[in-house]
C-alpha positions in Angstrom: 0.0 0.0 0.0 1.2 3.5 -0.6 2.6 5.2 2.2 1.8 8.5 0.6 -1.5 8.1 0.5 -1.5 7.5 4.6 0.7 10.7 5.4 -1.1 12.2 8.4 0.6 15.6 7.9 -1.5 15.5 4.3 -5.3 16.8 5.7 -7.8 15.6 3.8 -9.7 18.3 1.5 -13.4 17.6 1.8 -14.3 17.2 5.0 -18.4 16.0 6.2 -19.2 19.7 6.6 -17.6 20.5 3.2 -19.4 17.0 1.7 -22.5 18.7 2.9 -22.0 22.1 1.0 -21.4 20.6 -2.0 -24.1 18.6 -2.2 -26.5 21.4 -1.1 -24.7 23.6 -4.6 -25.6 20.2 -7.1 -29.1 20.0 -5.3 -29.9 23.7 -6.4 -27.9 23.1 -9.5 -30.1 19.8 -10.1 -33.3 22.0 -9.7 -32.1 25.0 -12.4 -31.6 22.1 -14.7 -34.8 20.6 -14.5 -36.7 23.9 -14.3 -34.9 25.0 -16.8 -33.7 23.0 -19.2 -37.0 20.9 -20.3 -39.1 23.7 -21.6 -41.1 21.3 -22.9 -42.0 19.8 -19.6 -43.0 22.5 -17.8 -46.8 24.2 -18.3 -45.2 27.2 -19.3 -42.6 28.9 -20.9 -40.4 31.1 -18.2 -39.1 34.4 -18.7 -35.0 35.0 -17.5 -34.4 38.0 -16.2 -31.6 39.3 -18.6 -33.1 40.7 -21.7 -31.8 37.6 -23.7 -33.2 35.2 -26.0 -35.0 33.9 -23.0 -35.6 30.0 -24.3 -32.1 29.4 -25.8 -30.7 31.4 -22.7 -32.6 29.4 -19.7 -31.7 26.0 -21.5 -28.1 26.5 -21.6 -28.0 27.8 -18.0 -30.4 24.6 -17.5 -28.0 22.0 -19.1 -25.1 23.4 -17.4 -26.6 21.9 -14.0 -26.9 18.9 -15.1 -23.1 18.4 -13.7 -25.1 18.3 -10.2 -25.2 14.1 -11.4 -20.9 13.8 -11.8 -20.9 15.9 -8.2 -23.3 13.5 -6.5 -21.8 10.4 -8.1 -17.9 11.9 -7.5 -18.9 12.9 -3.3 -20.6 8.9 -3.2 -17.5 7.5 -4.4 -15.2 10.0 -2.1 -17.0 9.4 0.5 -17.4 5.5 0.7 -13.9 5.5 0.2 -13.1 7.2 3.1 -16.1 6.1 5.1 -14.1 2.6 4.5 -10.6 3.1 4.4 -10.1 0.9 7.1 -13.0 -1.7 7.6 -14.8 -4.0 5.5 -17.6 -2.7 3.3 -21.2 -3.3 4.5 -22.2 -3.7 1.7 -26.1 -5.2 2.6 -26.2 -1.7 4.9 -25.2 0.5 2.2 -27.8 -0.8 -0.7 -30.9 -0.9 2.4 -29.5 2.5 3.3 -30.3 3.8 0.1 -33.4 1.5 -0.5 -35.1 2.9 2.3 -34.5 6.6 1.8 -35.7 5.9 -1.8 -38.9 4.0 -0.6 -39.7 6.4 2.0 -40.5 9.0 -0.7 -42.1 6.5 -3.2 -44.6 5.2 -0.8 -45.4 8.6 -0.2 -45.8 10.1 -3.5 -46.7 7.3 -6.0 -49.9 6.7 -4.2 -51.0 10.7 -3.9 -50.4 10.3 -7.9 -52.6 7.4 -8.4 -55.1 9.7 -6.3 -55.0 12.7 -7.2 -53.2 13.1 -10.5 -54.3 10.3 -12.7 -56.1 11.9 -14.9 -54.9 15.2 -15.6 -55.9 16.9 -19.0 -52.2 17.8 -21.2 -50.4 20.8 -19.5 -47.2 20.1 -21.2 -46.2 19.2 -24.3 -44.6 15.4 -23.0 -47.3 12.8 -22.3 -44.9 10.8 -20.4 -44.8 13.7 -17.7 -49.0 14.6 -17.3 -50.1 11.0 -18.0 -47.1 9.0 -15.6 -50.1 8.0 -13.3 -53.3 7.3 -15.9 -52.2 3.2 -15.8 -51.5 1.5 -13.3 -49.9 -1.7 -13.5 -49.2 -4.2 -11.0 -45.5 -5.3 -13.0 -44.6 -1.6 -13.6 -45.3 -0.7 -9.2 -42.9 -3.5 -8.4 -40.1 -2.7 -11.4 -40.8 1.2 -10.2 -40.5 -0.1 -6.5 -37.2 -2.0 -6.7 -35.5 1.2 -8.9 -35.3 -1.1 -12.4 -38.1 1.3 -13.9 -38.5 4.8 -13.7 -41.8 5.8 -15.3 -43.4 7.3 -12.1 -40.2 10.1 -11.9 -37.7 10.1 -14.7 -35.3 11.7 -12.9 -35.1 8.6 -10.7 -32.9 6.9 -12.8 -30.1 7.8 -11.0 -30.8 5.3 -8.4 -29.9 2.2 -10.3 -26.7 4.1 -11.7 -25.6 4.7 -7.8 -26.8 1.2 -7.1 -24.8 0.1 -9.4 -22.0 2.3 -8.0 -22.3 0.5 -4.8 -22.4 -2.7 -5.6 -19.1 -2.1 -7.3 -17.5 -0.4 -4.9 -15.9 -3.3 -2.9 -14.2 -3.8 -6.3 -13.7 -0.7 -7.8 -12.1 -0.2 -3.6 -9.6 -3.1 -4.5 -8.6 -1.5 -7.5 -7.5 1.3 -6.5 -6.0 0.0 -3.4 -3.8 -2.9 -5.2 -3.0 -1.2 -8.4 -0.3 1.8 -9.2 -1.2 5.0 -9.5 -0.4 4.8 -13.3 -2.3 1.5 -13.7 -5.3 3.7 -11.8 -5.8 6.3 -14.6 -5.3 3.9 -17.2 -8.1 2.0 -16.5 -10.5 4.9 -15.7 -9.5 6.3 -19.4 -9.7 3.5 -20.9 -13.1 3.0 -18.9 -14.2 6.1 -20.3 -12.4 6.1 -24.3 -14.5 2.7 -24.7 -17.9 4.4 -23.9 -16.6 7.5 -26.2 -16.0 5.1 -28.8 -19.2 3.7 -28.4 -21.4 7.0 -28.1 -19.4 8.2 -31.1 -19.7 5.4 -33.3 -24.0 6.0 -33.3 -24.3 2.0 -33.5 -26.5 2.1 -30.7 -27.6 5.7 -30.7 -31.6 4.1 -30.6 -31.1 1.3 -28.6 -32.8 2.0 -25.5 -31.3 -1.2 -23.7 -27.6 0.1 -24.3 -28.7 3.7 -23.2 -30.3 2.4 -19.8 -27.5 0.1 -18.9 -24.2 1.8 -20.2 -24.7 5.0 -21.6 -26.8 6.5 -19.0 -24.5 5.2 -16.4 -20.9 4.8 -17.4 -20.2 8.7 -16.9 -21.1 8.2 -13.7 -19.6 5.1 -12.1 -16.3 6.5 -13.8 -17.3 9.9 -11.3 -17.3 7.6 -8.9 -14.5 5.7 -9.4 -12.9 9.0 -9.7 -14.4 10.1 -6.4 -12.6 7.0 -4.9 -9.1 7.5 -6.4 -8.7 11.5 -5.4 -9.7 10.1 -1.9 -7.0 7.4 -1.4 -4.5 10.3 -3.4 -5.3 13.2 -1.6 -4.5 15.4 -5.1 -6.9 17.8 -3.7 -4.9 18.4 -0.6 -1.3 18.3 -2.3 -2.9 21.1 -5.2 -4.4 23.1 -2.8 -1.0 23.3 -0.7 0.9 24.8 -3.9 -1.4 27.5 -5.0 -2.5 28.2 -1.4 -0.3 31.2 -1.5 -1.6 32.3 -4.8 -3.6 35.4 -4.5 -5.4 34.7 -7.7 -6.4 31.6 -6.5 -10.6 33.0 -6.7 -10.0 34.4 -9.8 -8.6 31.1 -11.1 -11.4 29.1 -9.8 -14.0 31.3 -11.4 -12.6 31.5 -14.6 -12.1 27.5 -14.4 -15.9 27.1 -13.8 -16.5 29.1 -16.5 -14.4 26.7 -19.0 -16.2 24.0 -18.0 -19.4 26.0 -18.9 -18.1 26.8 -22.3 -16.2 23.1 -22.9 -19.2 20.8 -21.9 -21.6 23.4 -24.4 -18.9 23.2 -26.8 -18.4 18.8 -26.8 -21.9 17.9 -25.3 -20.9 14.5 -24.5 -20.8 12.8 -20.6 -17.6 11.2 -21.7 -15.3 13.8 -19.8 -17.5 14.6 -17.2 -15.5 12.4 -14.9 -12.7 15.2 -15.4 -15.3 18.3 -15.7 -16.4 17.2 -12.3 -13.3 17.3 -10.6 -12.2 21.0 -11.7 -15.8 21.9 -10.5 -15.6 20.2 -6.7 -12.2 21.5 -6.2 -13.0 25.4 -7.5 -16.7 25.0 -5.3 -15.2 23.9 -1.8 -12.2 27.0 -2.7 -14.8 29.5 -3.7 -17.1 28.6 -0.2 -14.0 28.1 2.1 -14.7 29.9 5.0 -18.0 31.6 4.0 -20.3 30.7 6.8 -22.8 32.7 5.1 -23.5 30.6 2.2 -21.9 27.5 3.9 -24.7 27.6 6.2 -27.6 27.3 3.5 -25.9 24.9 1.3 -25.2 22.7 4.1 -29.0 22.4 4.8 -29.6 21.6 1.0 -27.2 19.0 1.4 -28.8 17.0 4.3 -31.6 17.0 2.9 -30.3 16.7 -0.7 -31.6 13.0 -1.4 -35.2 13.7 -0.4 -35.0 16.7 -2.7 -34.3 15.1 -5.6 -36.2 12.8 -5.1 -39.5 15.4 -4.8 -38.7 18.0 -6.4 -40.0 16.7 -10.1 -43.4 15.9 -9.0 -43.6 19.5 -7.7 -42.7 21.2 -11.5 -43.6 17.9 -14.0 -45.9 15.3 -12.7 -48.3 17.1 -10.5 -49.9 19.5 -12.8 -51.9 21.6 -10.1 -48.5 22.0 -8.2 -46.6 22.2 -11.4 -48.6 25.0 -12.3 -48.4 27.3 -9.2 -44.1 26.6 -9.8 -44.2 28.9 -13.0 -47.3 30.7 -12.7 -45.0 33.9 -12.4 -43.3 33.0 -15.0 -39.7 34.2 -14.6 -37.1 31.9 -14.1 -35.6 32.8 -10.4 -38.7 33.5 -8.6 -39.9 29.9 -9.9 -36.5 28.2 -8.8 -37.1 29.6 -5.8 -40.9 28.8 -5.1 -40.1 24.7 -6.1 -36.5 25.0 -3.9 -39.3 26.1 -1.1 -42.1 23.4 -1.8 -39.0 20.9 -2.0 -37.5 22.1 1.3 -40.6 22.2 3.2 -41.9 18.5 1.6 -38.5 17.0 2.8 -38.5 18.8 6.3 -42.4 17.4 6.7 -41.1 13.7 5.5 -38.2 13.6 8.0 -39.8 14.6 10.9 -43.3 12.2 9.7 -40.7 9.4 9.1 -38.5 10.1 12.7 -42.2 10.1 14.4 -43.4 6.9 13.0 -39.6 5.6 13.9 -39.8 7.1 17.6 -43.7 5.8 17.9 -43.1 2.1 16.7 -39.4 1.9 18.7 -41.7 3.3 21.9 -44.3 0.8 21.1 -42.5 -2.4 21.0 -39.2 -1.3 22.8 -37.9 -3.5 25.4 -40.0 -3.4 28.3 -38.4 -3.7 31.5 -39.3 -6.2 34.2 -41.8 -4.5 36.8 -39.2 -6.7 39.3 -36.1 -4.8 38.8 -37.8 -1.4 38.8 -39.2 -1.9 42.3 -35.9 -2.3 43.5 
């Protein structure tokens, strides 16, 4: 094992706190993207604020936060790896972990759809998105249920990519543990030049089986992979030590995130995102260092950054009333703002309704002690 890697004068970059921040900037990041850059899923069309060609404008802003995916997927893999660095994987703990938070929501939710919002006249120009609840199908709950289907909430998806993240991770762990740093980045390139070749090549560019299982999801198990590798390395820690004099260093990091803007526009393919997503994590935690201001608020969007993403589409697609009410100003910031507000407040309401029911059953049928022992 590398000794460098173990160097306890080398602190490591991210810490929880910082974790937390970052994931509270993809959450908000996530929502602009959705909100913003599907037009065609939303009731109406939204104004920005900035006197230019409003569509185009809003959907390149919009498709610029669709990085919030390589962020989640790169803090996953960064974190597991250091979560694990020295114990075994629980690796039945992690998937339930992330089975429950998922089915929390979906028992929740699915069933006010069947309810309320199965049969909602077009609003949109996507049936997929008005019509998600108008048949219901005993095969498509269970497929839906276990994560292998997403036609209640497309933007679930992601949940069999970071299922499949985890389930790897024991090996993907060994990899970079066993093998040389060189040996490392060759197999995450060549990882990611196979699934360029194949995007590029269009063989499969309407083959919906290849699209679900690798070229939704290779970007982002290389992210996480990636995640994994800068945590055993500590390259954040070692860069930030020789620029941390550099009083350009802000500067630097802005103009960096706005290359990425520009670059991902400019190539509009998920093959590099594993490298986009670095530059971006390392220029977000330098830009929020020691802002408590902002730190603060994006560290509450980050606890509760799962429930958000998983609510916050049924709030601007799938339930029309509510959908409605999200762009019935329609300007594009004071409509990010009202769904970042439903969102909030709907994942506030499930925790505590979840922590209740927890508290209630646990007092229920917690260990009762013997009337015996009391007395004395």
């Amino acid at each position: 094992m590398d000794t460098e890697t173990h160097n306890p004068t080398v602190v490591s970059f991210l810490s929880k706190q910082d974790t937390l921040v970052l994931k509270g900037v993809a959450i908000l990041l996530m929502l602009e993207h959705h909100l913003w850059g599907f037009p065609e899923r939303i009731p109406v069309q939204l104004h920005s604020m900035v006197g230019l060609a409003d569509s185009n404008f809003l959907s390149v802003i919009g498709d610029f936060g669709r990085i919030c995916i390589a962020v989640f997927a790169f803090l996953g893999g960064y974190g597991k790896f250091k979560k694990y660095a020295d114990k075994p994987v629980k690796l039945f703990d992690e998937i339930k972990n992330l089975y429950v938070r998922y089915w929390q929501i979906f028992i929740i939710f699915v069933p006010i759809g069947f309810a309320f919002f199965n049969s909602q006249s077009p609003y949109c120009h996507e049936k997929a998105v008005y019509a998600c609840f108008s048949v219901f199908s005993l095969k498509e709950l269970l497929l839906n249920f276990f994560g292998l289907l997403s036609t209640y909430n497309r933007e679930w998806w992601f949940l069999a990519t970071y299922l499949i993240c985890i389930i790897l991770f024991p090996l993907i762990r060994i990899i970079v543990n066993k093998l040389s740093l060189l040996m490392n980045v060759i197999l995450v390139l060549l990882f990611e030049f196979l699934f360029l070749l194949l995007d590029l090549s269009g063989l499969f560019i309407n083959n919906r089986i290849y699209f679900n299982l690798i070229g939704l999801k290779a970007p982002f198990i290389a992210c996480f992979w990636f995640g994994c590798f800068f945590a055993k390395y500590e390259f954040f820690s070692k860069f930030d030590l020789k620029i941390k004099t550099l009083k350009a260093k802000p500067l630097l990091c802005i103009l960096s995130i706005l290359s990425i803007f520009v670059l991902r526009e400019l190539i509009n393919n998920l093959a590099l995102e594993f490298l986009f997503v670095v530059v971006f994590v390392f220029c977000c935690k330098t830009l929020l260092e020691n802002r408590v201001v902002l730190n603060k608020p994006f560290a509450f969007l980050g606890k509760h950054s799962t429930n958000i993403w998983l609510v916050h589409t049924f709030f601007c697609y799938y339930f029309g009333v509510i959908a409605k009410t999200v762009v019935s100003l329609q300007w594009a910031v004071p409509s990010l703002l009202l769904l970042l507000v439903y969102s909030v407040v709907a994942s506030v309401l499930i925790t505590y309704f979840w922590d209740f029911l927890r508290k209630g059953v646990k007092k229920l049928f917690g260990k009762k002690k013997d009337p015996y022992y009391k007395s004395k």
